[in-house]
C-alpha positions in Angstrom: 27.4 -25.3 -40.0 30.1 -23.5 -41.7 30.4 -19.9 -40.5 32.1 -16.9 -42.0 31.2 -13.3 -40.0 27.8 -14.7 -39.5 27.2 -12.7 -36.0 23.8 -11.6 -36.7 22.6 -15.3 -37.2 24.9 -18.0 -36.3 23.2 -17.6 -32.9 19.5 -17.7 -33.7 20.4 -20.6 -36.2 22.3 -22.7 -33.9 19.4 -22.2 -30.6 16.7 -23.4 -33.3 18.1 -26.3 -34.9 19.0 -27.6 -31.2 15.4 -26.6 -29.8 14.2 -28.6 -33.1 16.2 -31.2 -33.1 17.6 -31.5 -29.5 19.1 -34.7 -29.7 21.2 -33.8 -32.6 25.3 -32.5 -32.1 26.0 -29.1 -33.7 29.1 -28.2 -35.0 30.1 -24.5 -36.0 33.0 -24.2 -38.1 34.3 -20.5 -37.7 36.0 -20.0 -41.1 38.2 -17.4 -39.9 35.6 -14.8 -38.8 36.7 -11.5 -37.9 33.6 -11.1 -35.3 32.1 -12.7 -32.7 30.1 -15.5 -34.7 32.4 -18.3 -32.3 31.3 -17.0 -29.2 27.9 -16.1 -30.2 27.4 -19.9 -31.7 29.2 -21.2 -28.3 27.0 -19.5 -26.4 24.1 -20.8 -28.1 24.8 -24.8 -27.8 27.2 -25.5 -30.5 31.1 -27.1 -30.3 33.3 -24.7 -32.6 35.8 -25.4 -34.6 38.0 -22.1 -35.3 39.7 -22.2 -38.1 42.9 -19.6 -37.9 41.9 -17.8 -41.3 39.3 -17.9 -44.0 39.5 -20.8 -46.0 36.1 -20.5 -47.9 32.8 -22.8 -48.0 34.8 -25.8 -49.3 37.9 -25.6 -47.0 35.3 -24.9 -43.6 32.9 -28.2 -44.9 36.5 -30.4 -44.9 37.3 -29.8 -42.2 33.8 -30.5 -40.9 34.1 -33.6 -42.1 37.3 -34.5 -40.8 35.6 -33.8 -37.9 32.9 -36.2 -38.1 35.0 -38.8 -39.0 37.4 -38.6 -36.4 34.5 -38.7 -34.2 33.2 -41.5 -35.7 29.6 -39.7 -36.8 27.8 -42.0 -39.5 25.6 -39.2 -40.9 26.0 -35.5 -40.9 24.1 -32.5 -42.1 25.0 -29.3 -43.7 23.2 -26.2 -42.5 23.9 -22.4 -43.4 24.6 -20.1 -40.2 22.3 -17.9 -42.3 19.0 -19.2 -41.4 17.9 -20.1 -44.7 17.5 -23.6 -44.2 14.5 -24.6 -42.0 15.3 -26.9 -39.1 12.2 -28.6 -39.3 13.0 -30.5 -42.7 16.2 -31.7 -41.2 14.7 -35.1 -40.1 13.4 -35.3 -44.1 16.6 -34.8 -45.3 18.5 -37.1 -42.7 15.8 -39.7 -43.6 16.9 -39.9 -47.4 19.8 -41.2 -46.4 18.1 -44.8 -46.0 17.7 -44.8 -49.8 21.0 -43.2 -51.0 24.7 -42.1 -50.0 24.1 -38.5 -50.2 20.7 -36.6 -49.6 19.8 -33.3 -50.8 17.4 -30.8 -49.6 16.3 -29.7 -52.8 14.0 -25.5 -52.9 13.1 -26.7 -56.6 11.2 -30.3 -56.2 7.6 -29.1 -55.7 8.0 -27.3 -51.9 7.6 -23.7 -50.9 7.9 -20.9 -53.0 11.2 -20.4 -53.5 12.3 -18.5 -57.1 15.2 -17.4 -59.6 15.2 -15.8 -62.5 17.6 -15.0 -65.5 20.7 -16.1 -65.8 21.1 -17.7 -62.5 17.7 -19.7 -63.1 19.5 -20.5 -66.4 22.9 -22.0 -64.9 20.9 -24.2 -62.2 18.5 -25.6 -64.7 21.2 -26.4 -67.2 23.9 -28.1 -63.9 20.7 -30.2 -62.7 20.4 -31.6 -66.6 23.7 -32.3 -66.4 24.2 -33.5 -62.9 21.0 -35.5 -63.1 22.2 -37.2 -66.4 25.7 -38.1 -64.2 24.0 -39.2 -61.4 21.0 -41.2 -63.1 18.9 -40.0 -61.2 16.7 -36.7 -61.6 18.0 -33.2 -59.2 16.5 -29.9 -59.0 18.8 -28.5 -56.8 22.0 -29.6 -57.1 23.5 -26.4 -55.8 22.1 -26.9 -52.8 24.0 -26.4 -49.3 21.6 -28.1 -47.2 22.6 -31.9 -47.7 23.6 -35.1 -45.9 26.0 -37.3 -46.0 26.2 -41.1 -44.8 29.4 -42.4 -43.6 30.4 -43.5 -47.2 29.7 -40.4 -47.9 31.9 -38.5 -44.9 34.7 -40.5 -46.1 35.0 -39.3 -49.5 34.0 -35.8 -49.1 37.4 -36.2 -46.5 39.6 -37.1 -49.1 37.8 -34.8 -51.5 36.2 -31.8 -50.8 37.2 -28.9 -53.1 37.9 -25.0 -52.1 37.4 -23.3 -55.5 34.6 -21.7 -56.8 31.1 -23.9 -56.3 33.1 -26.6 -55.3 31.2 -27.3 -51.9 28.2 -27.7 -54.0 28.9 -28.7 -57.5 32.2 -30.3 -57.8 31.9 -32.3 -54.8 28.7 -33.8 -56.0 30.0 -34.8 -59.2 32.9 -36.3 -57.6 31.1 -38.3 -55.3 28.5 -39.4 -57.9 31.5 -40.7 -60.5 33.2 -42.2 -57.7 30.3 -44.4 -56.9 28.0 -42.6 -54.4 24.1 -42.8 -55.0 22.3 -39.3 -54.7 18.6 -38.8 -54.0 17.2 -35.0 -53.2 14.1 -34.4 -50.7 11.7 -31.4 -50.8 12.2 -28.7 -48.6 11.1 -25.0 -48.4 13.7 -21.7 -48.1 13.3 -19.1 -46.0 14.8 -15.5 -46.1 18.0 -15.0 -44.7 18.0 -13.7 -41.3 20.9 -11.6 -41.3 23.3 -10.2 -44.2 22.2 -9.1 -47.5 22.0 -11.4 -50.3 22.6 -10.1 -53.7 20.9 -9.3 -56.7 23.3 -7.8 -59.2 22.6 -8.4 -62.8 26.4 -8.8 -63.3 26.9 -11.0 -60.9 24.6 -13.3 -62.3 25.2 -13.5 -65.9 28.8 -14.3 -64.3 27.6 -17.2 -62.0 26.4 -18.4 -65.2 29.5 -18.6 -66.9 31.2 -19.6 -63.7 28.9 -22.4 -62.8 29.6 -23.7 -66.4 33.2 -23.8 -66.0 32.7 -25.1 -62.3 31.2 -28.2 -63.9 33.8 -28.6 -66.6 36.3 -29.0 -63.9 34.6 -31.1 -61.7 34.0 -33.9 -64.8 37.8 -34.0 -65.3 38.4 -34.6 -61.3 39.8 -37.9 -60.5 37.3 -40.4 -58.8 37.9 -40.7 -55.3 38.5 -44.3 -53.8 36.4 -45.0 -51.3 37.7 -47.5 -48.5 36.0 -50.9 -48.8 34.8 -51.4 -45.4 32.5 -48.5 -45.0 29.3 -50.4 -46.3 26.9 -48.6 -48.8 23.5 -47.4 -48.9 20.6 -49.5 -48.4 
């Protein structure tokens, strides 16, 4: 659960995921917060990792990772410290890792009510065309943050995980899919978030359009990421 000054939430979140799914290790990794979110997520149940300063999403999920590997996890989850992501379809999620590398909870596949519209409906229809076409198989939701990873899966996103812009979402997916990785995406429904605003500039969009565009362009001309031959793959 990456964390960045998430004090009104990181709490709540933390407490309901372990009530939900109490057999289940969380980990909060404190992106350089400048609040309390590490002691409030403490408090609640969850090991921290505090990270001296603020690396972004991509930087906080790496060293997740790192974590889980070291710690010899076989499957880990991603959850926003936001509450967005419902703690009941984290079993769902998990589960789609018996079919594929990588499993996405996906707010587009036919689940809940979630919505955008304009330009930023525009950028993640046109990234799951094109993500779907690279990964053979069809996705929604490819800029999803609520995802799984297998142990195959952990090891690649530890040698590649990028910090830029939409690279926790995007450009590590396309990575991991050109670098051999199967992808499959599971229902699941949003929910507000429960502390923070989000936004809804017009600007902002139209420039997370052009963003998201360029976002992919990198992430096709990555280098594929070797992944070490004894980690077996996906049933």
């Amino acid at each position: 659960m990456p964390a960045w000054n998430e004090s009104e939430s990181v709490g709540n979140t933390v407490a309901e995921v372990i009530r939900t799914v109490p057999h289940c290790d969380v980990l909060v990794v404190d992106d350089g917060s400048t609040d309390n979110t590490a002691d409030l997520a403490s408090a609640a149940g969850a090991t921290v990792l505090r990270l001296p300063f603020n690396l972004g999403v991509g930087g906080a999920m790496r060293s997740g990772y790192k974590y889980a590997k070291r710690f010899n996890y076989t499957r880990a989850i991603q959850v926003d410290a936001d509450g967005q992501h419902d703690p009941k379809d984290l079993i769902n999620v998990v589960k789609g890792l018996e079919k594929a590398d990588i499993s996405i909870g996906a707010r587009f596949a036919e689940k809940g009510n979630y919505e955008v519209r304009g330009p930023r409906k525009w950028a993640m229809s046109f990234l799951g065309w094109s993500i779907s076409r690279v990964a053979r198989t069809r996705l929604t939701d490819v800029t999803s943050g609520f995802r799984a990873a297998n142990a195959r899966a952990i090891a690649q996103y530890c040698e590649h995980y990028p910090a830029e812009y939409l690279g926790d979402t995007i450009d590590s997916l396309v990575v991991a899919v050109r670098s051999g990785l199967t992808v499959t995406q599971v229902p699941v429904e949003m929910r507000p978030r429960q502390g923070g605003q989000p936004s809804h500039n017009p600007a902002k969009a139209a420039l997370y359009l052009a963003r998201s565009g360029f976002a992919l362009v990198i992430a096709m001309t990555r280098k594929k990421t070797r992944i070490p031959e004894h980690i077996g793959a996906a049933k």
